[in-house]
C-alpha positions, 0 to 999 in steps of 0.5 A, spaced: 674 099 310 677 092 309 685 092 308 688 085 306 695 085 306 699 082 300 699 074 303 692 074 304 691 074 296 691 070 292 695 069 286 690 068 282 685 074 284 692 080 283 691 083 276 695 081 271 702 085 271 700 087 263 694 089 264 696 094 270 702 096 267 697 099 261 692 102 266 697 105 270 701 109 263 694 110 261 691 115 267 698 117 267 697 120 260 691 123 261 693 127 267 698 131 262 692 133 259 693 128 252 688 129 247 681 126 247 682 123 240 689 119 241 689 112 242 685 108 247 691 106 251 698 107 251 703 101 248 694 098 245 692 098 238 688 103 235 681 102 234 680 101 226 678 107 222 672 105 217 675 102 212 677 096 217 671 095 220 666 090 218 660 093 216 653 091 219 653 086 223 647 081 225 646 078 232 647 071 233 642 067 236 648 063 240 650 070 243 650 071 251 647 077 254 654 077 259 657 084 259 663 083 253 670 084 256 673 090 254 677 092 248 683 094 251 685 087 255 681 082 249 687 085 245 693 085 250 692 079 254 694 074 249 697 066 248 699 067 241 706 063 243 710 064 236 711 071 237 713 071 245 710 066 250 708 072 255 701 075 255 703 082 252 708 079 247 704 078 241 701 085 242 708 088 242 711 083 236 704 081 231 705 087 227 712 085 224 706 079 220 703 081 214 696 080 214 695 082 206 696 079 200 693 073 204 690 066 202 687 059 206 687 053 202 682 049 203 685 040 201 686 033 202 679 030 203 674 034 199 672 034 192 674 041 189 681 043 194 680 051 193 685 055 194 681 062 197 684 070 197 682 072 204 677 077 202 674 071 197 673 068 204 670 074 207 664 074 201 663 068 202 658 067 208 655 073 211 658 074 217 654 074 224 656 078 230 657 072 236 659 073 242 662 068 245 665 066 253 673 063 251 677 059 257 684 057 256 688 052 260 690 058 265 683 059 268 682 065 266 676 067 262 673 073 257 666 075 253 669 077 246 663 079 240 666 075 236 665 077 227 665 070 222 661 065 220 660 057 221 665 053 219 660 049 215 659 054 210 667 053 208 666 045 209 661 045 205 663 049 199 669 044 197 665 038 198 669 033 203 668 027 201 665 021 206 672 018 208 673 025 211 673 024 219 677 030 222 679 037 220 687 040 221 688 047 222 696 049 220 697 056 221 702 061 219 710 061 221 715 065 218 721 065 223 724 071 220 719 075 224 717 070 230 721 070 235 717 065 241 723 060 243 722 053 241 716 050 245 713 048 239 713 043 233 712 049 229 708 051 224 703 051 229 696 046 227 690 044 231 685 039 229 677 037 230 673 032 228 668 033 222 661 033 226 666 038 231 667 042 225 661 042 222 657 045 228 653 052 228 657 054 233 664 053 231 666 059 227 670 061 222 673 069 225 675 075 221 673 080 226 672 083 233 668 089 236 665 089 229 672 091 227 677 086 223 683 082 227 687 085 231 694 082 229 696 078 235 688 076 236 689 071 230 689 076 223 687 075 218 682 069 220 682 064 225 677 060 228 673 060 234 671 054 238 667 056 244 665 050 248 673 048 248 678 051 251 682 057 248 689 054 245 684 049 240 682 056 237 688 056 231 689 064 229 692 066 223 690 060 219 694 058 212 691 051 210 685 047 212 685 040 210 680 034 211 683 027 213 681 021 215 686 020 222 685 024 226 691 030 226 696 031 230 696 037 235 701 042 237 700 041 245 697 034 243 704 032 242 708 036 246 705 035 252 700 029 251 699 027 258 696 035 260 693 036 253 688 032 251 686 031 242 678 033 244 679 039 250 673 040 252 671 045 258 671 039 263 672 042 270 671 035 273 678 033 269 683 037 273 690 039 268 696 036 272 699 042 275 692 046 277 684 045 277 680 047 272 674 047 277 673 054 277 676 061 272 678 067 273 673 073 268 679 078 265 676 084 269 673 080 275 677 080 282 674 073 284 674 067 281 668 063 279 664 056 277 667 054 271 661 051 266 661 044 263 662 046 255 663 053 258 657 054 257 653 051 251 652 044 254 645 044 251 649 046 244 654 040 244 654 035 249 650 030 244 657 030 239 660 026 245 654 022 247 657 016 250 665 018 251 668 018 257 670 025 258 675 024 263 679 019 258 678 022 252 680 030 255 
C-alpha cells in the first residue's frame, strides 16, 4: 500500500472541507444507530416528498451517459455568493428566501411583455430530464439530471421583437435575508446573446434529481447553460429582458480582465490566477482534461464561427 504524505498531494486533488465535514457527521450518526428513514446527511436537505417532485420526466436526447454526481455534494457544494461566498454558505442561509408566491417578468424587447406566476412557467413547456456536465471558473466539475425545458419555449411566447440582439437575467435580492459581503453590483444579472438563448441546449430549469430546486441550487427557476462555465447559469431569476446592447454582467463588471461577457469552456484560455486546462470531477481524486464547449462542441461551436475565442473569452 502506497501512503503519500500531505506535501506530496496537491490542493486540488484534497476533498473539499464541506463535503468531508458532511460524510464524516453522517457515518458518525449512523454508528449511534440513527434510523433508516432520517435525512440523507446531517446539515443536507431532505429529499422532496411527492408533493415536490416533478412527475414523469422524459429523457433528453442531449443527456450524457456519464455517472451523475450525487445529491448530497450537488446540493451542498455551491457558488451562490448572495448568501456567503463559501461553498456550503448558501446551503446553510438559502432557506431564509421564499421561493412561493413567486413571478418572472418577461420584457424590453418583445411584443407581448408578460409577467408569469412561477407555476404558469412550469405549465408552459413540458419539462424534459437533461443531464448536463456544469464547470465553474475553480475547475471543478459535476453531472447534474437536470428538469426544465428550452428557453426558447418562453422567448418565443412573448415575441421578441427583431432589434433584440441579447437576453439579461436579473435575479433576486432581498438583503434582509442575504447576508454575502459586498463583492458584487447586486441584484445579480447575466446575459446571453439571443441566438445563445435560443439554442435547444440552454434550459430554462425548475428542478433536480426529478425534484424542484433546492433552495440554494437557484429555487424557483434559473437557467442552465451547459457549454459555458457555471456563474453564467443565473439562479433564482425575477425578470428576463431582451435588449438590443449587450447587457452588463455581474463578474463581467466586477473583474472584466478575468471574466469575460461570452465565457465559454475554453481550456486554451487560462483565468489570470490559474489554468482551465483541466477540472476536477466533484467525487473524483484525480484531475482530467477539460473538454472544449464542456463537451458539446458538435452542439454549439457554430454560434461562434469566425470569432477569436481567445479574445472574445
Amino acid at each position: 500500500m502506497l501512503i503519500r504524505r500531505p506535501a506530496d498531494i496537491p490542493p486540488s486533488e484534497i476533498t473539499p472541507r464541506a463535503l468531508f465535514d458532511t460524510r464524516r457527521d453522517f457515518l458518525r450518526r449512523t454508528g449511534l444507530g440513527l434510523a433508516a428513514g432520517a435525512a440523507l446527511w446531517h446539515g443536507l436537505p431532505r429529499r422532496a416528498d411527492a408533493a415536490d417532485t416533478l412527475g414523469a420526466l422524459a429523457a433528453s436526447p442531449f443527456s450524457t451517459a456519464e455517472p451523475q454526481t450525487e445529491w448530497d455534494a450537488a446540493t451542498s457544494y455551491i457558488n451562490f455568493y448572495e448568501f456567503g461566498t463559501s461553498k456550503d454558505a448558501p446551503l446553510r442561509n438559502a432557506h431564509r428566501m421564499q421561493v412561493r408566491p413567486w413571478t418572472v417578468r418577461v420584457e424590453g424587447l418583445v411584443n407581448k411583455p408578460r409577467e408569469f406566476d412561477i407555476d404558469d412557467l412550469l405549465r408552459l413547456a413540458p419539462l424534459e430530464e437533461r443531464i448536463y456536465r456544469l464547470r465553474c471558473v475553480e475547475a471543478w466539475s459535476m453531472v447534474i439530471p437536470w428538469a426544465g425545458y428550452p428557453l426558447a419555449a418562453l422567448l418565443r411566447a412573448v415575441e421578441p421583437q427583431g432589434s433584440a440582439k441579447y437576453v439579461e437575467f436579473v435575479t433576486h435580492y432581498d438583503p434582509a435575508i442575504m447576508t454575502t459581503r459586498p463583492v458584487l453590483d447586486w441584484p445579480y444579472t447575466e446575459g446571453l446573446r439571443l441566438d445563445e438563448a435560443l439554442h435547444p441546449l440552454t434550459l430554462l430549469t425548475f428542478g433536480m434529481y426529478g425534484e424542484r430546486l433546492p433552495n440554494q441550487n437557484g429555487a424557483p427557476v434559473r437557467v442552465v447553460i451547459p457549454w459555458k462555465y457555471g456563474f453564467k447559469s443565473a439562479k433564482s431569476i425575477v425578470t428576463i429582458r431582451l435588449t438590443e446592447q449587450q447587457p452588463a454582467t455581474a463578474w463581467n463588471k466586477s473583474a472584466p480582465q478575468e471574466y469575460g461577457f461570452y465565457s465559454n469552456v475554453n481550456p486554451e484560455v487560462s483565468h489570470p490566477r490559474w489554468s482551465q486546462a483541466t477540472e476536477r470531477r466533484i467525487g473524483e481524486l484525480r484531475r482530467r482534461p477539460t473538454l472544449p464547449f464542456n463537451g458539446y462542441a458538435e452542439q454549439v461551436a457554430q454560434l461562434y464561427t469566425g470569432m477569436d475565442l481567445k479574445k472574445h473569452y
